[in-house]
Steps between C-alpha positions, in 0.01 A plus 500: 500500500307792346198467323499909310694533138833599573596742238872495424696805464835560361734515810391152682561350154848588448561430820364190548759398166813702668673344775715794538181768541419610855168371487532142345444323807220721589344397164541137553345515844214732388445206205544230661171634724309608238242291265642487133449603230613849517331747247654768344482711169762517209629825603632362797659197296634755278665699744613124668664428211690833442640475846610143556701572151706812685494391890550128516556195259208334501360509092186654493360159317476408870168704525321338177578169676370614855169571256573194349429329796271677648687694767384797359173572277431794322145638587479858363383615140660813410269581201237414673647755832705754338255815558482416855873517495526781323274665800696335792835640351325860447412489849843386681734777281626566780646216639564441230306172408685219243315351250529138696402660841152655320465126363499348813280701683296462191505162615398526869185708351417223328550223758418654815607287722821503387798538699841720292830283583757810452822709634345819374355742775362678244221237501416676832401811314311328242142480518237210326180653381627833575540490904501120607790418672706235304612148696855477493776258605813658525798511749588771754714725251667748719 
């Protein structure tokens, strides 16, 4: 078991609720090792919802109950972090950087030792307090 925040991204979340996706049971394993809750940000519920509606069948309701009951808590205030976004998604033009990514490496600024539970390489780019290496746990992508 891990004892860091495990901050939830998009991709292990819709894969974790879609048996057909490539990485479902490399979600399940990965959760079944790590300490819940998970912590995440609206943004990434938001894009959650939008893509279990158009890739699998699962009703995005399934996410308000996962928060429900506790699965999943919601640790980010946007009002509170939205010029810091604004900075992070200045910054990563390039990339370029989604509005959910420069949440959730809002996030790992704000608990540092905080591990990213993702599919994205780009969180291998991305930088926490402008050159900190974030933690990630992802798969081998090839």
């Amino acid at each position: 078991m891990t004892t860091h925040p495990i901050i939830l991204d998009t991709g292990p979340l819709i894969a974790l609720l879609s048996e057909c996706d490539d990485y479902h049971n490399w979600s399940i394993q990965q959760l079944a090792y790590l300490k819940e809750p998970l912590i995440t940000c609206e943004a990434v519920l938001t894009e959650a919802s939008f893509l279990l509606k158009k890739r699998t069948t699962q009703e995005p309701a399934i996410l308000l109950e996962m928060i429900h009951n506790g699965s999943i808590k919601i640790h980010f205030h946007l009002n509170d972090e939205a010029k810091n976004i604004e900075q992070l998604m200045t910054k990563y033009t390039n990339v370029p950087m989604s509005f959910a990514d420069a949440c959730l490496v809002r996030m790992a600024e704000l608990y540092p030792s905080s591990v990213i539970l993702t599919l994205d390489s780009d969180f291998q780019i991305y930088r926490k307090h402008g050159n900190q290496i974030i933690p990630v746990i992802m798969p081998d992508i090839h």
